[in-house]
N, C-alpha and C positions, 0 to 999 in steps of 0.2 A: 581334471584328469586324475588328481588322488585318489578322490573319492571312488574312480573305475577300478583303479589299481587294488584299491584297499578291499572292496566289495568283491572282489575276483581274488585276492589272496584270503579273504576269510571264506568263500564258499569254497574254495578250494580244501582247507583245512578241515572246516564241516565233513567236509566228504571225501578226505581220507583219514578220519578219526574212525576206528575199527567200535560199529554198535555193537550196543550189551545186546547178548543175548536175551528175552525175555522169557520169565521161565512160566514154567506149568505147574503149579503144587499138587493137582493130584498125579501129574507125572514122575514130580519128587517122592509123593509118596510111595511111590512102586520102586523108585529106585534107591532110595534110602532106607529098605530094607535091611540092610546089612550096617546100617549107623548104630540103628539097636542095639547090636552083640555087645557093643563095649558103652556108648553114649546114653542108653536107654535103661539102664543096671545102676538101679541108687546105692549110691557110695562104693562105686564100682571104683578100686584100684589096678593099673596097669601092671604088667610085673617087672619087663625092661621099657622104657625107665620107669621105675615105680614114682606114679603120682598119682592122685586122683582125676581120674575121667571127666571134664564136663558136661554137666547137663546139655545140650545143643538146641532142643528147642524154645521157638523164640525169642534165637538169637538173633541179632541183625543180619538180613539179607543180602547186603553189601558186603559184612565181615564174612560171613561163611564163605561167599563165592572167592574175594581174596585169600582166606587161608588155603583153601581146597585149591586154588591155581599156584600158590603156594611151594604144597605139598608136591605137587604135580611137575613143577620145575625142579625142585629139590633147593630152592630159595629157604624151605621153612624144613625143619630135618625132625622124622620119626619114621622107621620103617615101616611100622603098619600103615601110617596114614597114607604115604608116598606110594606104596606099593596098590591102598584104593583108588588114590588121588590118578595115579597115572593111567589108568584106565577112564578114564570120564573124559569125556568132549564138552567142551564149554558149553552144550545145550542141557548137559547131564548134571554140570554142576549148577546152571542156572535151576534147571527143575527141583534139584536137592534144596538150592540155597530159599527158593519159593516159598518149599514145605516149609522148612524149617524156621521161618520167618511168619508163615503166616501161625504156627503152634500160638496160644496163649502164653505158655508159660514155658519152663525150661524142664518140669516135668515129663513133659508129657514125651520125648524124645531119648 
């Protein structure tokens, strides 16, 4: 009878664990058109806060989507991001975080 219990509280938990989105990279690439303006610009500095921009592509896939959901709760704080961030639906950021994952290098973003 454990074992029923146990096997009926883990498929339980399975399936109410909220799945990843999976994303689309050429969808990211249409929708991360606008990542360009600042992240795509070598040696591009911000002016408030002034720091240097990262590169973004071919960053990890996993990190993007957490920053960008991040931004989006207002858990991780910069006005521009937040103000992208908060327009994206978790399919939007999955497709972003695709692209930008599948890029070679951090160039190219």
């Amino acid at each position: 009878m454990p074992r029923f219990i146990f096997a009926v509280i883990a498929i339980a938990a399975l399936q109410a664990t909220p799945a990843m989105a999976e994303g689309d990279p050429e969808a990211g690439r249409i929708k991360a058109y606008t990542c360009k303006g600042c992240h795509g610009i070598p040696d591009y500095k911000n002016i408030y806060p002034t720091y240097s921009v990262p590169k973004i592509g071919g960053q990890n896939e996993a990190y993007i989507t957490a920053v960008l959901k991040a931004y989006r709760t207002g858990e991780r704080k910069h006005p521009t991001m937040q103000a992208q961030a908060e327009s994206m639906t978790d399919q939007d950021i999955a497709d972003i975080a695709a692209w930008l994952g599948s890029l070679d290098d951090k160039d190219d973003s």
